[in-house]
C-alpha positions in Angstrom: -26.6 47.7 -33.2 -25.2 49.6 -36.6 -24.7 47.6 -39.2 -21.4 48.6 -38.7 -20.8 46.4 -35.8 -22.6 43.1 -37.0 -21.1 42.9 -40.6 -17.9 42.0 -42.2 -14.7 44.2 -42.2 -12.5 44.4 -45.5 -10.9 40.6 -44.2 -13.9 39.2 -43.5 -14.2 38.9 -39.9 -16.7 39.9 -37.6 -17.1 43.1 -36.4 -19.7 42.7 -33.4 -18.0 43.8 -30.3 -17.6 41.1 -28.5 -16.0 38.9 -31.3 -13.7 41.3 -31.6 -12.5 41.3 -27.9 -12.1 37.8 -28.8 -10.2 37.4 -30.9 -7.9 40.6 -29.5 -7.7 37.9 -26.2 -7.0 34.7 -28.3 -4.4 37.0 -30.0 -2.1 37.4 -27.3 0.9 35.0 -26.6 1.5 36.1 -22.8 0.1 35.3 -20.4 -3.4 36.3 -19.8 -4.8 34.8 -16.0 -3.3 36.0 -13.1 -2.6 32.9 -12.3 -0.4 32.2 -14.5 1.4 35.4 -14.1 2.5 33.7 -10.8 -0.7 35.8 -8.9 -0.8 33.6 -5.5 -4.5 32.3 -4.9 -5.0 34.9 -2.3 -4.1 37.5 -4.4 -7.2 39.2 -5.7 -8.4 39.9 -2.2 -5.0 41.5 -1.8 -5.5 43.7 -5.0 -9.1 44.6 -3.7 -7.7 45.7 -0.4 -5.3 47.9 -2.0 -7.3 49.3 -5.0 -10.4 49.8 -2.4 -7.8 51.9 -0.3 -6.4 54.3 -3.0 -9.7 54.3 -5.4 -8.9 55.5 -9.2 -11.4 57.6 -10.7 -14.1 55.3 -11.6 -17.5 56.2 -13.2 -18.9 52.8 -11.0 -17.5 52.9 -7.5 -16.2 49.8 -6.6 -16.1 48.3 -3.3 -13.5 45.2 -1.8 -16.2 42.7 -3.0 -16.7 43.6 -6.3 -13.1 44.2 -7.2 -12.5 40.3 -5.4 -15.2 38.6 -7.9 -13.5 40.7 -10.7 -10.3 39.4 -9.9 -11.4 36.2 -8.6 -12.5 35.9 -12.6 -9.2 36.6 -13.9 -7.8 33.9 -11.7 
């Protein structure tokens, strides 16, 4: 990785990649599960079925069982 990723920006924080998803997640005051968006526990199969139905264009086709873990992880 650059040097640009892994060091400091002007405030000091990290700028690798994944610390910065981070904190972008720890920054938001909504909700940020399904779940707690009211997302019954049967809903990510649900969500599957439909995306797998009408696909978006995706470099990585996904199929009902990968879209369910996905989803099953934002549960």
């Amino acid at each position: 990785m650059s040097d640009f990723l892994t060091g400091k920006n002007r405030l000091g924080e990290d700028r690798d990649p994944l610390a910065v998803v981070g904190r972008l997640a720890r920054s938001c005051e909504g909700s940020t599960t399904l779940s707690a968006l009211g997302d019954p526990r049967d809903g990510p199969r649900t969500i599957a079925e439909r995306s797998a139905a009408q696909p978006y264009p995706n470099p990585h086709p996904l199929g009902g069982d990968t879209l369910v873990h996905l989803l099953d992880d934002t549960w």
